[in-house]
C-alpha positions in Angstrom: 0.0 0.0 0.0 3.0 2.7 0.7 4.9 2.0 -2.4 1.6 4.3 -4.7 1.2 7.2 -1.9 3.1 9.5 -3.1 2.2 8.7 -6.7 -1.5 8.9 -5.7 -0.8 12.7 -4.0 1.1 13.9 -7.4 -1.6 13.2 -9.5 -4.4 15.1 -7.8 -1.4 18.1 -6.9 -0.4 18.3 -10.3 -3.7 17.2 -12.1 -2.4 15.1 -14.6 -4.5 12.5 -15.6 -3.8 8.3 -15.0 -4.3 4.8 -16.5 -5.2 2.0 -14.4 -4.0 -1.6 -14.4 -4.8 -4.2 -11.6 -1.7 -7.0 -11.3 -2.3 -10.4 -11.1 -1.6 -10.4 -7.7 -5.0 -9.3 -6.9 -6.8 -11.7 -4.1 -10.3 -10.5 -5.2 -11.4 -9.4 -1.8 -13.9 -6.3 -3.9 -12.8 -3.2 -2.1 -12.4 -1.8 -5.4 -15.6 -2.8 -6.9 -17.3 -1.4 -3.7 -15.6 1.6 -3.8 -15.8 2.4 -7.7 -17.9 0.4 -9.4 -17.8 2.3 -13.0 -14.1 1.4 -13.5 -13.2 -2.0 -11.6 -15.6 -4.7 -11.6 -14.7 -8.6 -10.5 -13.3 -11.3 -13.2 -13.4 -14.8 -12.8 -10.1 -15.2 -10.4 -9.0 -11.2 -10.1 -11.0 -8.0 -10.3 -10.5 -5.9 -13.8 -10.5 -2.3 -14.6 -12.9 -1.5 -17.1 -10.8 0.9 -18.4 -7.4 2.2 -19.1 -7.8 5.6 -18.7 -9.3 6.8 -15.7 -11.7 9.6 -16.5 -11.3 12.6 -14.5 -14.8 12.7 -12.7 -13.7 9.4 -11.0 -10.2 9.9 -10.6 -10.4 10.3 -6.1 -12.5 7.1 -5.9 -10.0 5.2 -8.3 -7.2 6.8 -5.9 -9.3 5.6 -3.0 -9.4 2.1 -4.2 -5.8 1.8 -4.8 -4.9 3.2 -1.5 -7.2 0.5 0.5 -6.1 -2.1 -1.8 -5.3 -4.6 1.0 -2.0 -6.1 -1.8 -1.3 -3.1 -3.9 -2.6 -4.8 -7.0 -4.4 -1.8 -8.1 -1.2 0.2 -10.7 -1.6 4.1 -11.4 0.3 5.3 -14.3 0.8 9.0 -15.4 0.0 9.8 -18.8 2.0 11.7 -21.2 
């Protein structure tokens, strides 16, 4: 959960906007479904983003879901 903090402050300070990816080390425990249920929904074994790029009206609740992300599975990327 630490390693994306900082990441996760830059993006709102600096508004730039953020793909999302969720690793295969996800245990499926649905803390990101419940908390954002437009962009992750559960798979068959993981939960899946339903899209790459986050759009900006959901950006704090995909930020919220990768912070409580019990594994860290949930990947925010800046993009260019």
């Amino acid at each position: 959960m630490a390693t994306n903090i900082v990441a996760y402050f830059i993006f709102q300070l600096w508004g730039f906007t953020m793909n999302v990816r969720i690793e295969d080390t996800c245990v499926a425990c649905g803390v990101c479904v419940d908390i954002c249920p437009d962009v992750f929904e559960m798979g068959d074994d993981i939960a899946v983003a339903l899209v790459e790029k986050v759009p900006s009206t959901l950006i704090e609740k995909v930020e919220e879901a990768a912070y409580d992300c019990p594994v860290d599975a949930i990947i925010l990327t800046k993009v260019e």
